[in-house]
KEKE-3310 file (N, C-alpha, C; in steps of 0.2 Angstrom, whole numbers, plus 5000, padded with zeros to 4 digits):
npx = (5057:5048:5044:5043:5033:5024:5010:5010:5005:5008:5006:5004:5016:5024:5036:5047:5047:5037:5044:5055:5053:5045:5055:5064:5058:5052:5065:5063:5056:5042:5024:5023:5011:5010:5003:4997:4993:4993:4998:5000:5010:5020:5035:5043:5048:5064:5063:5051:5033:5016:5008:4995:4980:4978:4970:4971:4962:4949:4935:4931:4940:4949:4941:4936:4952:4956:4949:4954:4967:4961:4964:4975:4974:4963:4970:4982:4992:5002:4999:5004:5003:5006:5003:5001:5002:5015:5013:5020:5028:5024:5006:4997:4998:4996:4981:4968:4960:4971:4975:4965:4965:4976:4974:4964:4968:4979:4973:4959:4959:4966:4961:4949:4955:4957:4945:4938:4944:4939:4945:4959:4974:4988:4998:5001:5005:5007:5019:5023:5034:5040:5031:5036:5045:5050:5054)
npy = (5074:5074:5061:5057:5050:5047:5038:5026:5019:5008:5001:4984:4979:4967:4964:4971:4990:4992:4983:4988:5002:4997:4992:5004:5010:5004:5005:5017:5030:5029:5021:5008:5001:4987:4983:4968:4956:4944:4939:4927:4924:4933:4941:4943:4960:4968:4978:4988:4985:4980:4970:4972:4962:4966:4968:4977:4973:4970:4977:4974:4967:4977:4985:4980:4977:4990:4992:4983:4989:4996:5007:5012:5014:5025:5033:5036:5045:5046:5039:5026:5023:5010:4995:4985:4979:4973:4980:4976:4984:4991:4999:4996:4986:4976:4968:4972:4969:4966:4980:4984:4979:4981:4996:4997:4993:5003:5015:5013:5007:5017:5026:5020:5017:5031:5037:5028:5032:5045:5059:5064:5057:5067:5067:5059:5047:5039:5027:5024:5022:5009:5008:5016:5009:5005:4987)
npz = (5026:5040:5050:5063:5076:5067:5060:5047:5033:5021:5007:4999:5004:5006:4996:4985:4980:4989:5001:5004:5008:5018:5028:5030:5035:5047:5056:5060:5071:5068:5065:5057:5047:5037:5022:5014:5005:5008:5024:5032:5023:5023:5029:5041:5046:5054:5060:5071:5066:5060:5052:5040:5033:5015:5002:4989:4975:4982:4986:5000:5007:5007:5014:5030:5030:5034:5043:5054:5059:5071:5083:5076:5063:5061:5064:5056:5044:5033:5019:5007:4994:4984:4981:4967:4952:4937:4922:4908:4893:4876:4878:4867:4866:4878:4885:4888:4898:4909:4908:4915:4928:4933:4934:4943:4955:4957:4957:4961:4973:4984:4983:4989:5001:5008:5007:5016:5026:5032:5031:5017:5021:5027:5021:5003:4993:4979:4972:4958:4953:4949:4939:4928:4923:4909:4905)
capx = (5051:5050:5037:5042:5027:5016:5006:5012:5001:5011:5000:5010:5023:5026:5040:5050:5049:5032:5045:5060:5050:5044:5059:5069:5054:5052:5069:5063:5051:5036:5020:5023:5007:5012:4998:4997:4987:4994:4999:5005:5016:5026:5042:5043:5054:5067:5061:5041:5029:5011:5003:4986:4977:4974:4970:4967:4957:4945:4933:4927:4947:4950:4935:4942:4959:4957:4947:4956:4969:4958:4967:4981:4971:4960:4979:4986:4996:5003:4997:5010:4998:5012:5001:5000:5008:5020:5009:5026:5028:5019:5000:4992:5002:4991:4975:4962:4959:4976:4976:4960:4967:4983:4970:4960:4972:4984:4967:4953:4960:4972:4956:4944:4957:4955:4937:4938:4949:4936:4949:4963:4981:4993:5003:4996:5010:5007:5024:5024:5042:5039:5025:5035:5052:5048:5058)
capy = (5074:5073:5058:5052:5046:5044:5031:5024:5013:5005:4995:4981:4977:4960:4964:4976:4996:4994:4979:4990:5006:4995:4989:5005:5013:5000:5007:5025:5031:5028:5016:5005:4996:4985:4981:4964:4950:4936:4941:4922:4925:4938:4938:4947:4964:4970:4982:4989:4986:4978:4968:4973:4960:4972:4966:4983:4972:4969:4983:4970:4968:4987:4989:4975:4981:4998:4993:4980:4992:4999:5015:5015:5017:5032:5039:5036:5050:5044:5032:5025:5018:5005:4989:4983:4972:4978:4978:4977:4983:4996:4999:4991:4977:4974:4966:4976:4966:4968:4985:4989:4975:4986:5002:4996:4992:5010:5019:5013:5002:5021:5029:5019:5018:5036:5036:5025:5036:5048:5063:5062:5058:5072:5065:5054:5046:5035:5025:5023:5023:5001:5006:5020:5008:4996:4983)
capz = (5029:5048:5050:5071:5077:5064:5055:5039:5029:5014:5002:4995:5007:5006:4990:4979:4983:4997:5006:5004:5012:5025:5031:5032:5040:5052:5059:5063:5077:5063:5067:5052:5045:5030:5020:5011:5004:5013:5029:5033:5019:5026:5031:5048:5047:5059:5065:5073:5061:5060:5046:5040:5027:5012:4995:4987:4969:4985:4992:5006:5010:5010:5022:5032:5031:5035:5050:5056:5065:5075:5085:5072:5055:5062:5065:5048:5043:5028:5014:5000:4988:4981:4977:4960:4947:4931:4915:4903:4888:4874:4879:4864:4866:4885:4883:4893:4905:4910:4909:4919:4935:4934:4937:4951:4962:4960:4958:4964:4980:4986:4985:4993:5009:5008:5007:5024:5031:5030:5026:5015:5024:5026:5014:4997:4986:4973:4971:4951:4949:4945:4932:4923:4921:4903:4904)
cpx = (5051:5042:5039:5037:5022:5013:5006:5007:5003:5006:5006:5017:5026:5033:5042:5051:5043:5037:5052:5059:5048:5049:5064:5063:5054:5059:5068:5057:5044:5033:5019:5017:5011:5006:4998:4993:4986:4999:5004:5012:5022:5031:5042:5048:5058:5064:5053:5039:5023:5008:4997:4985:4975:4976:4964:4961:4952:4941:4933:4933:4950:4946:4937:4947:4959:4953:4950:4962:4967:4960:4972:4978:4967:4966:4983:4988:4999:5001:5001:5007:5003:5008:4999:5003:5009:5015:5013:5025:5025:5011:4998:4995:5000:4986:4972:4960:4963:4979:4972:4960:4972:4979:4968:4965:4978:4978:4962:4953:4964:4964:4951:4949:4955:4949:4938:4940:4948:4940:4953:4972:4986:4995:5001:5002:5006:5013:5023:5030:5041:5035:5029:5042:5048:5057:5059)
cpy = (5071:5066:5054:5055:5047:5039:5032:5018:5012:4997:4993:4981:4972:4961:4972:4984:4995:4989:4985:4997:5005:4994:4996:5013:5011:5001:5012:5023:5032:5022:5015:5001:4994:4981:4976:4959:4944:4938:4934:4922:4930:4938:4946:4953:4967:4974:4983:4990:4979:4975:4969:4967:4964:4969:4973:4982:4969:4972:4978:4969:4974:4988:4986:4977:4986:4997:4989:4983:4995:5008:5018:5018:5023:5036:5040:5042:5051:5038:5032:5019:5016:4999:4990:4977:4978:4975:4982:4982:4990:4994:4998:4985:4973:4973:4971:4975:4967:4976:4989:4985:4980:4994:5003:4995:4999:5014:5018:5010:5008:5024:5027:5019:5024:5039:5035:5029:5042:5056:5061:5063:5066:5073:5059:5053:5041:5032:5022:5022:5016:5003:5011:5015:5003:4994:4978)
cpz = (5036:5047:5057:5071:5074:5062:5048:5035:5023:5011:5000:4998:5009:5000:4986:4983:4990:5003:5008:5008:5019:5030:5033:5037:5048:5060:5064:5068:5072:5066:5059:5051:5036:5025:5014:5010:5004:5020:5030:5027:5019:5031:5036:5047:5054:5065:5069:5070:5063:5055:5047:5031:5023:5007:4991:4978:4973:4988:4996:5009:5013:5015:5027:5033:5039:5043:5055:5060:5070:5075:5078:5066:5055:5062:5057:5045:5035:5023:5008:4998:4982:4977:4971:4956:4941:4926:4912:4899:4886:4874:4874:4862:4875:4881:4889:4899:4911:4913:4916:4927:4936:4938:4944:4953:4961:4961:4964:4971:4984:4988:4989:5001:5010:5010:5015:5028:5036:5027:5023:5021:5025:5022:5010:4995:4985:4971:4963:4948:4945:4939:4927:4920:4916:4902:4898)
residu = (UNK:UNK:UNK:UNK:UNK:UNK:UNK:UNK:UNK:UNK:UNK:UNK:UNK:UNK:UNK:UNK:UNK:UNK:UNK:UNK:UNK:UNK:UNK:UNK:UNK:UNK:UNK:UNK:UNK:UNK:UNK:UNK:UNK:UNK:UNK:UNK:UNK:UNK:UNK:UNK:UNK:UNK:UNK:UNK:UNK:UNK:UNK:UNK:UNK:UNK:UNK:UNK:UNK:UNK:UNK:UNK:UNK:UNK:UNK:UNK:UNK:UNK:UNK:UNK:UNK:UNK:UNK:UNK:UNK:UNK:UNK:UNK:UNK:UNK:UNK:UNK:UNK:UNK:UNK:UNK:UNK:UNK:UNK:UNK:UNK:UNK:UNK:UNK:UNK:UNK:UNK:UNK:UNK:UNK:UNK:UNK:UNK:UNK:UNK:UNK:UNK:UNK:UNK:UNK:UNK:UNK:UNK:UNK:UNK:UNK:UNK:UNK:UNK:UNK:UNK:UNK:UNK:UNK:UNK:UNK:UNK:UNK:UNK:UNK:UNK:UNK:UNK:UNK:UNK:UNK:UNK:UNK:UNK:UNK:UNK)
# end
């Protein structure tokens, strides 16, 4: 996929596959946003890239977020709806609670940027490869 000069918006790139995507993005001719939910906690990568505050178990974050790039987030081209956490194991061995924090944030936090966006990206992924591996 050719993606010089677009805008990337990777949810969840302070770690794992969203820090691993940002970093080897960050190298190419791509306008990197890295979408995380402690910004001061971020460990600056190599290459050009921008932290956006985004805590997607937050609409008022998301909306925030999302607008808080200003020119770039109208441009956004791409969204890699990555944030989440691992909910291990066989599902009736999750409590509920668990299951439905797990939801909101691949679902209902990919979508709402979306929403914002007012149309959908180019290109949508959903990075699920961490939720399909049980360890």
């Amino acid at each position: 996929m050719d993606l010089e000069g677009k805008t990337v918006l990777i949810t969840g790139a302070s770690r794992g596959l969203g820090r691993a995507l940002a970093e080897r993005l960050a190298t190419e001719p791509v306008r990197v946003l890295c979408g995380v939910r402690d910004p001061q906690a971020f460990a600056p990568l190599a290459g050009e890239h921008r932290v956006v505050a985004l805590d997607l178990g937050s609409r008022e974050s998301i909306d925030a977020g999302v607008a808080g790039p200003g020119e770039d987030a109208a441009r956004i081209d791409v969204l890699v709806n990555n944030a989440g956490q691992f909910v291990g194991g066989l599902l009736e061995n999750q409590s509920l609670d668990d299951v439905y924090d797990d939801e909101v944030l691949h679902t209902g936090g990919g979508s709402r940027i979306v929403e914002l966006l007012g149309q959908a990206p180019s290109k949508v992924m959903d990075a699920v490869a961490k939720r399909a591996i049980n360890r």
